[in-house]
N, C-alpha and C positions, 0 to 999 in steps of 0.2 A: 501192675503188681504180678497177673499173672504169665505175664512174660519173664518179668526177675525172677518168678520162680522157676520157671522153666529151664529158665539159661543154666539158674545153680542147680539144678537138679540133674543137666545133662553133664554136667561137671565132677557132679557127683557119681554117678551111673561111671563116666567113663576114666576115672584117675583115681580114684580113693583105692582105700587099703581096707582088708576087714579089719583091720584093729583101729583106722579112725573112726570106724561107725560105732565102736561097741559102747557108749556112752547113749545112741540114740535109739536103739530098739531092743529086744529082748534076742537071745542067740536061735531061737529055730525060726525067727525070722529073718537074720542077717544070713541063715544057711537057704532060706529059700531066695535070698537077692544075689545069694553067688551062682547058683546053679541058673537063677538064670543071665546075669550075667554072661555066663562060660555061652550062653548061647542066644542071646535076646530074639532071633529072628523066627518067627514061626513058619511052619515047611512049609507055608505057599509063598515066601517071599519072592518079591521078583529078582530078587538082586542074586548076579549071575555065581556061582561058586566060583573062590578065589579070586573076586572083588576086592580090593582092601579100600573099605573106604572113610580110614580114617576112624575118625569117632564114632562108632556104630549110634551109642544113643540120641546122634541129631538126629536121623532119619526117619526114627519110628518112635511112636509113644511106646511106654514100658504097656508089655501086656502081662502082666505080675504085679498085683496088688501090695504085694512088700515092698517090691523096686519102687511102684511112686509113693509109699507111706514113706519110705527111709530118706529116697528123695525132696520129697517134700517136708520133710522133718527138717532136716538139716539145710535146706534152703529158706527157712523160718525162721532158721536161728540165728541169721546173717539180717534175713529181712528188719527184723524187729528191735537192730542195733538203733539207740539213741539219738546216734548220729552217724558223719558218713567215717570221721576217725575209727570210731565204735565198730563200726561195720568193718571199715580197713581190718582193721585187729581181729573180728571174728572168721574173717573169711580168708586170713593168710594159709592159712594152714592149706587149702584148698590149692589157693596159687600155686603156692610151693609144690604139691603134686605134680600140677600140671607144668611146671618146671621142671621138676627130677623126670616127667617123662623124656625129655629129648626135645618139646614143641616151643619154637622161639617164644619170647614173651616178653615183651616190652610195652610201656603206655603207649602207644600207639595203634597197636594191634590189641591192646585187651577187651575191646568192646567185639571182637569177632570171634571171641570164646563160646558163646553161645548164642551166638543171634542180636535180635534189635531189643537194649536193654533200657531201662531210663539213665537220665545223666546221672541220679545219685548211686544207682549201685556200678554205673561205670566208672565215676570217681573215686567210690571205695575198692573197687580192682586196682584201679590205678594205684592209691597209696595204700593199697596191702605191698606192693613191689617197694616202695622208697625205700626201706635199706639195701637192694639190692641194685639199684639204679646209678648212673653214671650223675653229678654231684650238677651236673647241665642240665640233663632230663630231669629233677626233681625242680631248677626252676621253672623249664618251660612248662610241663605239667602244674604245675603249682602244686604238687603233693600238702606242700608245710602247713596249708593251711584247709587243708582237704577241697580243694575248689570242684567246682560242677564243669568246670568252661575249659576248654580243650585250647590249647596252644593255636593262636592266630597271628595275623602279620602286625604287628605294633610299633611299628617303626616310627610313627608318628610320637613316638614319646622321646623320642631326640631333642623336639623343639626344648621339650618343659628339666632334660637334664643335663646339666655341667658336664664338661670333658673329667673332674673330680669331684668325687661325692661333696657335697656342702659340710663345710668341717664339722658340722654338731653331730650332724648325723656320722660320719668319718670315725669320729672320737668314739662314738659308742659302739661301733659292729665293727671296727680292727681289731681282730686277735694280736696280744703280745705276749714277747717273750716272760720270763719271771724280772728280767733287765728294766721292763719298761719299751723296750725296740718293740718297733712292727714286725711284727710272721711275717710280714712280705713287703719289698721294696713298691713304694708307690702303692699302696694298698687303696687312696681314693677315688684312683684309676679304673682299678679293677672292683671295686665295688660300684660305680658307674654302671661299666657294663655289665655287670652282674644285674643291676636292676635294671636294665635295656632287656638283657634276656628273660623275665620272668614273663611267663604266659608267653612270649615270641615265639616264633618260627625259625628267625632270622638265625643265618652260620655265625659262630662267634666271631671268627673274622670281617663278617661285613659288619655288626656289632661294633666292635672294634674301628672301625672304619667311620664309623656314621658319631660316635662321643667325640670324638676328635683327640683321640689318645693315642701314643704311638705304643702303647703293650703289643705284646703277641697273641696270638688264640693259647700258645700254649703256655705264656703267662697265665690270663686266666684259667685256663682246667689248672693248673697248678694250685692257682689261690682257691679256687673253688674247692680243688682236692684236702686242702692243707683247711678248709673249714670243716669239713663232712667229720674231720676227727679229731676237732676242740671240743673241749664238753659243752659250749654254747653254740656247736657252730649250726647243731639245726634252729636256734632261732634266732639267728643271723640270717641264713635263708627265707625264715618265716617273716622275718620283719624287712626285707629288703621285696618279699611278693606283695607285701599289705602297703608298703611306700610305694612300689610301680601302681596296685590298685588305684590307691589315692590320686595317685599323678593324674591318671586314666577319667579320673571321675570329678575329677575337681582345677588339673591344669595347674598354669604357672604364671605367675604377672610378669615372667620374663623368658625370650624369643631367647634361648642362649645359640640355636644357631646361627641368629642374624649376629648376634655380637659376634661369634667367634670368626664369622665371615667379615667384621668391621676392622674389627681391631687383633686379629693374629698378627697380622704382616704391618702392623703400626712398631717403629721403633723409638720415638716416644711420645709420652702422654703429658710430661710437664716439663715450664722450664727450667735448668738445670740450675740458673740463676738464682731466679727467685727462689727455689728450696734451698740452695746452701746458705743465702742469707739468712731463712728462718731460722734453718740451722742453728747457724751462727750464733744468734741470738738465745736459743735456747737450751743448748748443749755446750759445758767446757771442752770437751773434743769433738767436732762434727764429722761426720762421714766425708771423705776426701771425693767423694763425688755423688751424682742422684741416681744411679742406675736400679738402687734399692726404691725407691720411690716410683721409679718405671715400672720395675717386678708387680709392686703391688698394686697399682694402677691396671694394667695389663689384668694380673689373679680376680682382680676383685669384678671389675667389669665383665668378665668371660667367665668365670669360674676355673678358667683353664688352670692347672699347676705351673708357673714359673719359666719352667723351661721351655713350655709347648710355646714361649711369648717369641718374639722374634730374636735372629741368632745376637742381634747389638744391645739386649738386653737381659737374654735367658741365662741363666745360670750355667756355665758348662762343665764346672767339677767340683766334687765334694765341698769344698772349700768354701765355694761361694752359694753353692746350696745352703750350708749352714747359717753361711753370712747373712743372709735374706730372713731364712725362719726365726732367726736372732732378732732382725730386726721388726718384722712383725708383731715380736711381743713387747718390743722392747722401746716400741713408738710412742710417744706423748701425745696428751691430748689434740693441742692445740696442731701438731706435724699431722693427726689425726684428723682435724677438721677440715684442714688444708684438702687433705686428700682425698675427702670426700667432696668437698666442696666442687676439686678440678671434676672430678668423676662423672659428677653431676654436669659439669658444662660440658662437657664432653658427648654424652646422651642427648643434650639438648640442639647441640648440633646439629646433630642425624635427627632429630626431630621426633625421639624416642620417648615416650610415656610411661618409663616402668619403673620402679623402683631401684637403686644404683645395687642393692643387694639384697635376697628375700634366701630362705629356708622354709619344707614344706612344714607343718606341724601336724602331726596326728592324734587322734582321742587318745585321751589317756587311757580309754579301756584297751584301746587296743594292740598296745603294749604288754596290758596287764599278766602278771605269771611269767614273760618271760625273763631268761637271763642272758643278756646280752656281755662281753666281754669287756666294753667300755663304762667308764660312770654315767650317771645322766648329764649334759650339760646344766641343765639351770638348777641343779641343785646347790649350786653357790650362787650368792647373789652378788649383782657387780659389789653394794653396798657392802657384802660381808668381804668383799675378794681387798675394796680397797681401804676397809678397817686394817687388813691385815697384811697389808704391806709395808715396811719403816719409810720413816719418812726421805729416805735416800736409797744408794744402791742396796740391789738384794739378791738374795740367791733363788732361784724357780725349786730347787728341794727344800731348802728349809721353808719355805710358804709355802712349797705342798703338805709338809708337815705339820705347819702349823694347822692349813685347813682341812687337815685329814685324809688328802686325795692323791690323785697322782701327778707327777711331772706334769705329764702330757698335758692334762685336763687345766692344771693350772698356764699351761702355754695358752691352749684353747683360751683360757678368760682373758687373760691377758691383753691378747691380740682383740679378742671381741670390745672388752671393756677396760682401754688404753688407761695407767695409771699414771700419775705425777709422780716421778721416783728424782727427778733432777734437783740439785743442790736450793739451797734459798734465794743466793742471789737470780740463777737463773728461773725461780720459781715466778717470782716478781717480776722478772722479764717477759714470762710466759703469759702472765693476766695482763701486762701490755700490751703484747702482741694481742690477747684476745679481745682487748676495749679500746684500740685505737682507734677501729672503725666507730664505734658509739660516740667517744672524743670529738672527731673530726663531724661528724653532724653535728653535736653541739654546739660546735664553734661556728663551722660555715652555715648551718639552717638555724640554730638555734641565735646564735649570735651571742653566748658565753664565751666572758673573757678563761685567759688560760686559767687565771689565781681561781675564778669559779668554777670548771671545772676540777681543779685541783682538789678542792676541799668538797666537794659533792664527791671523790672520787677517796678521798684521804689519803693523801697522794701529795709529791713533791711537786710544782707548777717547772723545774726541770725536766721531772721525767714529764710530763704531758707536753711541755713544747719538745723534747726529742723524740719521742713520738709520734709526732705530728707533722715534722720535717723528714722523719725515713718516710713516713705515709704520702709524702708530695702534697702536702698541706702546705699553701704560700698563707705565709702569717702577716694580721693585720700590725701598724703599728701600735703603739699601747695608747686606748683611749682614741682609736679613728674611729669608735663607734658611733652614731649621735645618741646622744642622752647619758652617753656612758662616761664617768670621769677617768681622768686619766690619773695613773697612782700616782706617788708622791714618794 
């Protein structure tokens, strides 16, 4: 404590103005701190004439009773801040002096302003400067959230983050336009490494380098730049240093380096076969081929975005960009199952233990107050998403409207929580495809004729034997069961 005061005190002594003192003492004693001031050194000092050494008040204690009452007054009024925001805010004015003097000043160097200080009144130096700081340095520092802990090497938080943000979180901290459009192309790229750099060291370009994204560094200062002056975007910043925190302290059930080392240069994940059959079966028009099925195979497994998948599968122009994000929301349950199903053989493989896809979650308090530019994700429930979708095709705006939200957010549900929008007849084809494997145990382990399955199923005993013959189900003949009669 008496070191923090000292440091402000010499701060004060060597930058202020009489007119920022004049709140702190009465005027013939701010007339006795200028005169001496003008001359702090007493005539035995050793120090040689025309010395310049800089800040006179580090060298020598005040030998002027006003000079340490004022000093010390007003380095009490910093101290006794609330907290370290609190203190940030009390002590700017101070900064800002010793800024208009001419003397650099950046988090970096703000702890050799006066000596060896504690970490909280160094933190609050530090984010007395955040409006003034480059939109990079408020992450590494971690100003947003007033931290104590100085920028360290944190590279290790690669393993625990996607090449792009995990869409929930995506959806909520993109700024957009009034359109609906993202502020910035690929924006879950560059929020990636945006929360790479919070508390780092690391140049944004090795950053860059180490998500496995192809942005530039000056992509990011761009997206960085283009946050600093949304009305949310400091806590955007705030909420993407409390997610690196989390990462930091809590980890990830999923190695996304190892993946993006497994599976970048894979060009594909399923066979092309068996997806257009499903197809088939469950859409009047199928997609004329699976490369969309690769896409999300590839997205979902790495986190990567699309196009970072390999060139015989990434997306390479607007066109089929759209084509993909189309189809991510636009996928059916059962096309849904499928793809997680492969997903999962796929990890099992390599002999991987992790979940086929995870999102961090944080306290709800510690959100709490801010305002982020996105909705929440789960404030629709899948239940409520698929009350309010018709039972056939539909539009993504008028069921944002219906559920009071935005495009975006309803794509977001969509894709998370896959609806049945296809016609009736293929509806019905769809709960076949999804009970044919149950079918086919009954019959082959259970030893149910097709007519009992049929009616345990309520169901045409046609569709359960054509079901069972795409399934590669060899059928008995009728009644070669023992005990079983045969119809009539």
């Amino acid at each position: 404590m008496l070191r923090d005061a000292k440091s402000l005190g010499v701060l004060v002594l060597n930058h202020v103005t009489p007119g920022d003192l004049g709140p702190l003492a009465p005027s013939d004693v701010l007339e006795r701190l200028e005169r001496y001031r003008a001359d702090p050194l007493p005539a035995g000092s050793q120090r040689a004439p025309g010395t310049d050494h800089g800040d006179l008040h580090s060298h020598v204690a005040p030998g002027d009773a006003a000079a340490t009452a004022v000093a010390v007054t007003a380095a009490f009024r910093i101290l006794r801040a609330e907290n370290i925001r609190s203190a940030a805010g009390a002590v700017q004015w101070l900064t800002d002096r010793v800024a208009a003097s001419g003397r650099a000043l950046h988090p970096g160097n703000v702890v050799a302003l006066g000596g060896v200080i504690s970490p909280a009144l160094e933190a609050a130096l530090r984010c007395s400067r955040e409006s003034r700081l480059m939109p990079v340095a408020r992450l590494r520092h971690r100003t947003g959230v007033g931290s104590t802990r100085p920028p360290t090497d944190r590279d290790d938080r690669t393993c625990v983050l996607p090449a792009g943000l995990w869409p929930e979180w995506a959806l909520r901290l993109t700024p957009r336009h009034a359109s609906g459009r993202h502020a910035a192309q690929r924006a879950d790229e560059l929020l990636a490494v945006a929360c790479l750099l919070a508390g780092n060291i690391t140049p944004i370009r090795a950053a860059v380098r180490l998500t496995g994204t192809t942005v530039s560094s000056h992509n990011v200062s761009t997206f960085l730049a283009t946050l600093t002056r949304h009305p949310h975007g400091a806590d955007v910043l705030h909420t993407l240093i409390v997610l690196a925190d989390h990462l930091d302290a809590h980890g990830a059930p999923i190695d996304y380096v190892r993946r993006r080392a497994l599976f970048t240069a894979r060009p594909q994940f399923i066979d092309a076969r068996a997806w257009l059959e499903l197809r088939r079966w469950l859409r009047s028009h199928p997609g004329p081929d699976a490369v969309d099925a690769q896409r999300w195979l590839f997205h979902t497994l790495t986190g990567s975005p699309a196009h970072l998948a390999h060139p015989a599968i990434a997306p390479a122009t607007p066109a089929q960009r759209q084509h993909y994000q189309r189809f991510r929301w636009r996928i059916l349950p059962t096309e849904a199952e499928l793809l997680h199903h492969t997903a999962r053989t796929l990890l099992d493989e390599h002999g991987i233990d992790e979940p086929v896809q995870w999102a961090p979650q944080l306290p709800v308090h510690a959100l709490r107050d801010l305002q982020l530019p996105g909705p929440d994700p789960y404030s629709i429930s899948a239940d409520r998403l698929h009350q309010a979708v018709p039972g056939s095709d539909f539009s993504v705006a008028q069921l944002a409207r219906t559920l009071e939200t935005t495009t975006a957010h309803v794509v977001h549900l969509l894709a998370q929580h896959p609806v049945d929008w296809s016609p009736p007849r293929f509806r019905r084809t769809q709960r076949t495809a999804n009970r044919s494997a149950q079918w086919r145990l009954w019959y082959e382990r259970d030893h149910l004729s097709l007519q009992a399955i049929a009616d345990r199923e309520d169901t045409s005993l046609a569709a359960i034997r054509l079901a069972l013959l795409k399934n590669g189900t060899r059928l008995r003949p009728a009644g070669s069961h023992p005990g079983r009669p045969r119809r009539k």
